[in-house]
C-alpha positions as CSV (number, residue, x, y, z in Angstrom):
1,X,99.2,-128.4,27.1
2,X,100.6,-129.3,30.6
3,X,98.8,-126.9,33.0
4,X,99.8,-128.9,36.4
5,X,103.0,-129.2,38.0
6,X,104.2,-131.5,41.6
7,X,106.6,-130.3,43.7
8,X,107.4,-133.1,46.6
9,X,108.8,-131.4,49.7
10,X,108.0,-133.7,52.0
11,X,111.8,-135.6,52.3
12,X,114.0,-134.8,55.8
13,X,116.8,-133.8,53.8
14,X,119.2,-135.7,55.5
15,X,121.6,-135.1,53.1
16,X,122.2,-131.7,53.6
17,X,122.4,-132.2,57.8
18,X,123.2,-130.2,60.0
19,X,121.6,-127.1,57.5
20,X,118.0,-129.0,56.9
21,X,117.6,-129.9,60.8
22,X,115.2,-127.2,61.5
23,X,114.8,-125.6,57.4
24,X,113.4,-127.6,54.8
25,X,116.2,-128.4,52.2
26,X,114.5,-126.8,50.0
27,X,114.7,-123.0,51.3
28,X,118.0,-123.3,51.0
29,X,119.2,-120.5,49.6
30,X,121.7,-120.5,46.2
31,X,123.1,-116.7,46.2
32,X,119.6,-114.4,46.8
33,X,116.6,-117.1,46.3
34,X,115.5,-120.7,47.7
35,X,115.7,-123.4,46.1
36,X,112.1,-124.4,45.7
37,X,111.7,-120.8,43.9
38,X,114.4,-121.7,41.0
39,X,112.1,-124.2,40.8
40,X,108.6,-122.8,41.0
41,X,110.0,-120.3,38.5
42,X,111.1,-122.6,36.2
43,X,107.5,-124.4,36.0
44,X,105.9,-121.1,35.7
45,X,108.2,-120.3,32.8
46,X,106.9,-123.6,31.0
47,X,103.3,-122.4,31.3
48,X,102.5,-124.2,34.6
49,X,99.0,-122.5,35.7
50,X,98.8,-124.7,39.0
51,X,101.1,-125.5,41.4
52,X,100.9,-128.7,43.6
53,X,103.0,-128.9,46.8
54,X,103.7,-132.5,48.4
55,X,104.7,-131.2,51.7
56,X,105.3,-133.0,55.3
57,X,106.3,-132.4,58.8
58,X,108.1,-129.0,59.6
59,X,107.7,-127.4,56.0
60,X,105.4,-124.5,56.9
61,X,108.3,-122.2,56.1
62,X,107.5,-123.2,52.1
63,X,104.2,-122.4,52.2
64,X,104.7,-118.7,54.4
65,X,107.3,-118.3,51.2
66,X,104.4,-117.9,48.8
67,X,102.0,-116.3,50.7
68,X,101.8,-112.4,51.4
69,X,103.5,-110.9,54.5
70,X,101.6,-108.4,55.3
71,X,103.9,-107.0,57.7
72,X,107.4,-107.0,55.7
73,X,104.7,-105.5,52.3
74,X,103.7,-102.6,54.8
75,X,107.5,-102.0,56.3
76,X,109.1,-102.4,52.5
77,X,106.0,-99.7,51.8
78,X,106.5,-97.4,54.6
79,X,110.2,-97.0,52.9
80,X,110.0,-96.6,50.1
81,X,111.7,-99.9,49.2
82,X,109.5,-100.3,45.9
83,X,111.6,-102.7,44.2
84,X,111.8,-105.2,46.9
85,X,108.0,-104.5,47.6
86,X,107.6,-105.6,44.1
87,X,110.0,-108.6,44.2
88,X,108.0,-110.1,47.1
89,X,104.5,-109.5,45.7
90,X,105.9,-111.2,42.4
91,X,106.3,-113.9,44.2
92,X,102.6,-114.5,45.1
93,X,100.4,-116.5,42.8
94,X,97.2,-116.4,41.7
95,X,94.7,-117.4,44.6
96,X,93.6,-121.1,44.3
97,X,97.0,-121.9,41.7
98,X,98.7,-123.2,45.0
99,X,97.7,-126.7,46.8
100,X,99.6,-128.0,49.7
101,X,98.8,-131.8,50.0
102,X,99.7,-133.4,53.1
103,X,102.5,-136.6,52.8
104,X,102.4,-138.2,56.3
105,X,105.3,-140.1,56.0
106,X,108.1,-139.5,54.0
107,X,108.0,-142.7,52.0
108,X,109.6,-141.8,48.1
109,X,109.1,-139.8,45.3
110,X,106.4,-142.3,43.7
111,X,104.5,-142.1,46.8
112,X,104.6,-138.4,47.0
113,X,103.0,-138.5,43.4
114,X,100.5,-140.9,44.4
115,X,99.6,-138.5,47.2
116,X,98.3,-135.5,45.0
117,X,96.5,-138.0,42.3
118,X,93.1,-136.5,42.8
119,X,94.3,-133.3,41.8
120,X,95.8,-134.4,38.7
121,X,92.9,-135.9,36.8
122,X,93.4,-137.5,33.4
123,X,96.0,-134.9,32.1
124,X,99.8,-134.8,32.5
125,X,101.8,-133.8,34.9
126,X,105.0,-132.5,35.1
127,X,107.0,-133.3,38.6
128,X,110.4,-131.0,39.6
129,X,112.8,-132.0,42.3
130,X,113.8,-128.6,43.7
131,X,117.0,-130.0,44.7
132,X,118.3,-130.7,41.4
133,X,118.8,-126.9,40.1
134,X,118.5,-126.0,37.0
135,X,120.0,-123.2,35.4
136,X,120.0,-121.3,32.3
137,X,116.5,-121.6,30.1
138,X,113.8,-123.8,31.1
139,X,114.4,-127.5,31.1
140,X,110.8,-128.2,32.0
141,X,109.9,-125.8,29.1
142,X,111.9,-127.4,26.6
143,X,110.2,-130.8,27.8
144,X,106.5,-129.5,27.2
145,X,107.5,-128.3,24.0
146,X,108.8,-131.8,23.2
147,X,106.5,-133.2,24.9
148,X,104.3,-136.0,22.3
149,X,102.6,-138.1,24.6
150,X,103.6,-140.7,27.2
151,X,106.2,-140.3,29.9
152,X,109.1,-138.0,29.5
153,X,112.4,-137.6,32.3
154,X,115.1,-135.0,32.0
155,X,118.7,-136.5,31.4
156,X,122.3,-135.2,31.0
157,X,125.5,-136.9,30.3
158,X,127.2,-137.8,33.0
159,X,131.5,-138.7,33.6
160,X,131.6,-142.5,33.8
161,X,132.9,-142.8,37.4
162,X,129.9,-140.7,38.3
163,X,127.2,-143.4,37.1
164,X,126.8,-144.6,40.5
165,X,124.9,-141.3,42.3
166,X,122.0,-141.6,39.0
167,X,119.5,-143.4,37.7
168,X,121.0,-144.4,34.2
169,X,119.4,-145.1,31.0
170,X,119.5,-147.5,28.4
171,X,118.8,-145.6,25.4
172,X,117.1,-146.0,22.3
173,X,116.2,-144.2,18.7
174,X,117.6,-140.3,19.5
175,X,116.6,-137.8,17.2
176,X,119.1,-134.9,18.9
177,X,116.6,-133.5,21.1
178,X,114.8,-136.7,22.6
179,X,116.2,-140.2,23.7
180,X,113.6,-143.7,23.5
181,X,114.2,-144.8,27.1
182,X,114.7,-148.9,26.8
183,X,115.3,-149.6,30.5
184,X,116.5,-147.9,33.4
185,X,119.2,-149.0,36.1
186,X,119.2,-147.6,39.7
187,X,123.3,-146.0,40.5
188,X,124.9,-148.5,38.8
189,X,128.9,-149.2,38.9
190,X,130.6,-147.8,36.4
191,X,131.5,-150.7,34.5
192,X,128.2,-152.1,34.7
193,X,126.2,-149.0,33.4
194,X,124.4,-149.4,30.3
195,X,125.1,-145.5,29.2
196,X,126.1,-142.4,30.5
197,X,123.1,-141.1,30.2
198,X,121.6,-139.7,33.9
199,X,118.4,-139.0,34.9
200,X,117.7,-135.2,36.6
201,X,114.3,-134.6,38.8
202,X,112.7,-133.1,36.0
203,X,109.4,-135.3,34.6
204,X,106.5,-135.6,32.8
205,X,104.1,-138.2,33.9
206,X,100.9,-139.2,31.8
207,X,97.6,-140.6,33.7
């Protein structure tokens, strides 16, 4: 069973400028939650027991996310506001499921890995991008469950003049459910990409 799950934070988000100048992209909120919590949720959802945070410069606001707030519990209390007092005590994990490991530079998503490797042992990991959202049932869940051994990515069919924003796979033996991954190409053009077939920020990594 995958028990571990990385979350790398640490990235300036220059994508989303001028929102993520002084918010981490990923508390940006879709309708009533952050981003990072679709995420978080998603993981937990799979069975994810522990939950590994690859943060950097000017994320505190992540970590005060999933930590109590004393304050807003006791005001919510003092209300009466039970269900949001429950919403936000939901969101609080169990005490030592959390780690916040420290990227100093933001220098890739391999390197952000690399950062929280004496955490992971010699088990498998799963890694989420918070900024690609997921919705509907668990794609992380439906990867443990297919999970067999090895390493495992998350990929959807993507429109041909589209290749060029994903990572795109070669493909191999597909039984419906999972694909054999022969090679992988970086945003290619269109007419050069070996499939349609585009990576999303969801993986499993083995040690």
């Amino acid at each position: 069973m995958i028990k571990k799950a990385i979350f790398p934070v640490g990235g300036l988000g220059t994508r989303f400028l001028p929102a993520t100048k002084a918010m981490p992209k990923e508390m940006l909120p879709v309708v009533d939650k952050p981003l990072i919590q679709y995420a978080v949720e998603e993981a937990a959802e799979a069975g994810i027991e522990e939950f590994i945070f690859v943060t950097g410069r000017n994320k505190t606001a992540i970590e005060d996310h999933f930590d109590h707030s004393f304050e807003l519990e006791a005001t919510l209390s003092a209300k009466g506001k039970d269900q949001a007092l429950t919403m936000v005590k939901g969101m609080i994990h169990n005490p030592g499921s959390v780690i916040y490991v420290r990227q100093q530079q933001p220098s890739g998503l391999g390197h952000a890995v690399w950062c929280a490797r004496h955490l992971i042992g010699d088990e498998p990991v799963a890694v989420l991008l918070a900024d690609d959202l997921i919705m509907g049932a668990s794609c992380v869940r439906e990867m443990v469950e297919g999970y067999r051994g090895g390493n495992m990515v998350a990929v959807m069919d993507v429109p041909r003049d589209q290749t060029g924003a994903y990572g795109i796979v070669t493909p191999g033996d597909d039984d419906g459910r999972v694909v054999d991954v022969r090679g992988l190409v970086e945003k290619p053009k269109p007419d050069e990409a070996p499939s349609t077939i585009g990576v999303v920020g969801r993986y499993i990594i083995a040690p």
